[in-house]
N, C-alpha and C positions, 0 to 999 in steps of 0.2 A: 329207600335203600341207597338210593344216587345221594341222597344226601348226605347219607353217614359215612359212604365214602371218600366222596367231597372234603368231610370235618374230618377225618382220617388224613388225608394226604396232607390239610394244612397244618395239621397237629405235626404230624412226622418231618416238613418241611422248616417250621417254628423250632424243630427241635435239631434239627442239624446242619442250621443258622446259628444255633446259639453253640451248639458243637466248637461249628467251625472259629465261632469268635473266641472261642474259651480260649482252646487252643492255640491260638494267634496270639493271645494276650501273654499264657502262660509263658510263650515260645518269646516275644518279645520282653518280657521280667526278667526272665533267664539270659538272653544275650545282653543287655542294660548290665548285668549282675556281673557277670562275665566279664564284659568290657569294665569295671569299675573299677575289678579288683587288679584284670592283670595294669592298669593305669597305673594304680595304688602300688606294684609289685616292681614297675618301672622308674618312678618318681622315688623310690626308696632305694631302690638301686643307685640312682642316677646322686643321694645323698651319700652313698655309703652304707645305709643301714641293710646289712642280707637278712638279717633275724625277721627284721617288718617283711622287706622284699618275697622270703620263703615263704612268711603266712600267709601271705595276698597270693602269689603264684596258687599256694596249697586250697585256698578257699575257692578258687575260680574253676579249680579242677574237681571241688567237689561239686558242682550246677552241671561242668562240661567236663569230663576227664579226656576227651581226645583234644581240646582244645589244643592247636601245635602252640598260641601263643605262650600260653600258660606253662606246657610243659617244657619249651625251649628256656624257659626264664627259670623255673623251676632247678631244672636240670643244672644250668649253669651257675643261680647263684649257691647251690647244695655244694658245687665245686668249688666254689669259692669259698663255703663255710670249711670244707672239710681242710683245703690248706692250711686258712686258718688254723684251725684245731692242732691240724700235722706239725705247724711250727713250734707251734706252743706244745709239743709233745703228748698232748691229749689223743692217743693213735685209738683207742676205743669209741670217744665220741665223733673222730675223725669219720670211723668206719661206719657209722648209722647215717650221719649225714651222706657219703656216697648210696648207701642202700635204699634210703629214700629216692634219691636221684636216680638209681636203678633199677627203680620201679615204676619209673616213666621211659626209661631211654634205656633198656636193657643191651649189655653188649656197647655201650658208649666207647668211643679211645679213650677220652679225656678222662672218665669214669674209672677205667680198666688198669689205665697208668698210673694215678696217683691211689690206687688202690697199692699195684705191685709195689710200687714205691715204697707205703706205708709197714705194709707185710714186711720188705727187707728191714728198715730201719726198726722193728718189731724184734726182729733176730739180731740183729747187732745190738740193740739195748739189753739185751738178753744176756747176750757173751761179754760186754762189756760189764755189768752189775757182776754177772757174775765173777769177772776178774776181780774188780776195782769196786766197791760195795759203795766207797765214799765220793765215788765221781762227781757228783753233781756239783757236791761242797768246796771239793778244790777248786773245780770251774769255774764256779758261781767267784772266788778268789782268786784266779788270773784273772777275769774280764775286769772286776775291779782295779786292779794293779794295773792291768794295760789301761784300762779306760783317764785312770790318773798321770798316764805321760801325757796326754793332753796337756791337761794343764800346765804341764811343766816345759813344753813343748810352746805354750803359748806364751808361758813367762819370758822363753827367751826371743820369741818372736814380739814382745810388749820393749824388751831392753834394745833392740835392734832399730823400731820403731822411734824410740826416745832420743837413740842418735842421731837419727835421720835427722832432728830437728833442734838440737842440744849442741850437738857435735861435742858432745865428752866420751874421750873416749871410755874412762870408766865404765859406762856402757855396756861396750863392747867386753871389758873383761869380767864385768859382772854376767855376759852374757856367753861367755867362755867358761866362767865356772858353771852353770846352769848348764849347759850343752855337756862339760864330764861328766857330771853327776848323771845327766840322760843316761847319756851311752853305758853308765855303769849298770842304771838301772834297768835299762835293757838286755843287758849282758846278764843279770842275775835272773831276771822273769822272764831271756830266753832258756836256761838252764832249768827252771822250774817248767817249762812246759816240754820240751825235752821228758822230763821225767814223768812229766802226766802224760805221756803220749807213750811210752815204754810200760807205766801200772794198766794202763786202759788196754794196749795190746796184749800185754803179757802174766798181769797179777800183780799182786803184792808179794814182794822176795820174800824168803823163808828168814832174812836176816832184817832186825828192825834194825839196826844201822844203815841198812842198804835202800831202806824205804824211804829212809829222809836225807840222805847222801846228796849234794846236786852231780850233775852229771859230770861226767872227767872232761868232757870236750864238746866245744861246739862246733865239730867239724862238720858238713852237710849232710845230711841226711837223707837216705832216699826215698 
C-alpha cells in the first residue's frame, strides 16, 4: 500500500513538472510573438508604411490584447491612417480606421477630434454638392490654372537670372512682358475663384448668363 502511494505522489509530481514547463513555454512563444510583431509595427512605422505598421500592431494584440505596446501603436498609427483617408476625402473609410482604433482606446481626444472633424466636413460636403453638383471639376480646374503660374513665375525669374550675368537688358523687358501677362492672369483665375466660392456657398443662379459671368469686382471679400 505504501508503495502505491509512493508511485502515486511521483506520478502526480511528474505531472505537474511538466505542467509547470508547458506553461512556461507556452507563456514565453507568446511574449517572443508579441515582442516580434510590435518590432515589426515599429520598424514600419519608423519607414512610413501604417498599412504593415496596423497589421503587426493588430497581430500582437491577437496573442496579447491588453498589450499597452501594441495598442499605443495601434491606436496611433489607425490615427494616422484615418487623416490620411480624411485628406483624400475618403470620410467612410476614414471612419472604420478610427473605430478600430476605438476599440482599443475608447473615448481617446485624438480619436474623438478627428472623428468630430470628419462628421463636420461630412455636412459641408453635403450643402456644398448639394448647391454646386459640379464642384469638384471646377476645382480640380483652378488648382491647375494656379498650379501653372508657377511656371510662368519661374520664367520670369529664369529672365532675371540671365541678366545677372548677360547684362542685356532685353532681359529685363522680356521679363516685364511675362510679369503683365502674370498679373493678368491672376486677375482673371482671381475672378473665377471669386465665383466658385459664391456657386459653393450659394448655388447655381437661376440665370445661365449669371453662372458663367466673371465677377463685377475684386474688391475684398470677407
Amino acid at each position: 500500500m505504501m508503495r502505491i502511494l509512493a508511485v502515486r505522489r511521483i506520478a502526480l509530481a511528474m505531472l505537474a513538472a511538466t505542467l509547470i514547463a508547458t506553461t512556461g513555454c507556452a507563456s514565453g512563444i507568446s511574449g517572443w510573438i508579441v515582442q516580434t510583431r510590435n518590432h515589426q509595427g515599429d520598424v514600419a512605422l519608423q519607414h512610413g508604411n501604417s498599412a504593415d505598421a496596423s497589421v503587426a500592431y493588430q497581430l500582437a494584440l491577437r496573442v496579447d490584447p491588453v498589450n499597452a505596446h501594441a495598442r499605443a501603436g495601434l491606436v496611433g498609427v489607425q490615427a494616422r491612417i484615418a487623416q490620411v483617408l480624411f485628406t483624400a476625402s475618403k470620410f467612410e473609410d476614414a471612419v472604420k480606421a478610427l473605430d478600430l482604433a476605438n476599440r482599443y482606446a475608447p473615448g481617446d481626444a485624438r480619436i474623438e477630434a478627428l472623428r468630430a472633424q470628419i462628421e463636420q466636413a461630412e455636412i459641408k460636403r453635403d450643402i456644398v454638392v448639394s448647391n454646386y453638383p459640379s464642384y469638384r471639376e471646377t476645382g480640380a480646374g483652378l488648382r491647375r490654372s494656379f498650379e501653372q503660374l508657377r511656371t510662368q513665375s519661374a520664367e520670369i525669374a529664369a529672365a532675371l537670372h540671365r541678366f545677372d550675368y548677360t547684362y542685356d537688358s532685353s532681359e529685363l523687358s522680356q521679363a516685364i512682358r511675362e510679369s503683365y501677362e502674370l498679373n493678368s492672369q491672376v486677375t482673371r483665375l482671381t475672378d473665377r475663384l471669386i465665383q466658385y466660392r459664391q456657386l459653393v456657398d450659394s448655388g447655381i443662379p437661376e440665370s445661365a448668363d449669371a453662372a458663367v459671368a466673371p465677377a463685377a469686382s475684386l474688391l475684398p471679400l470677407p
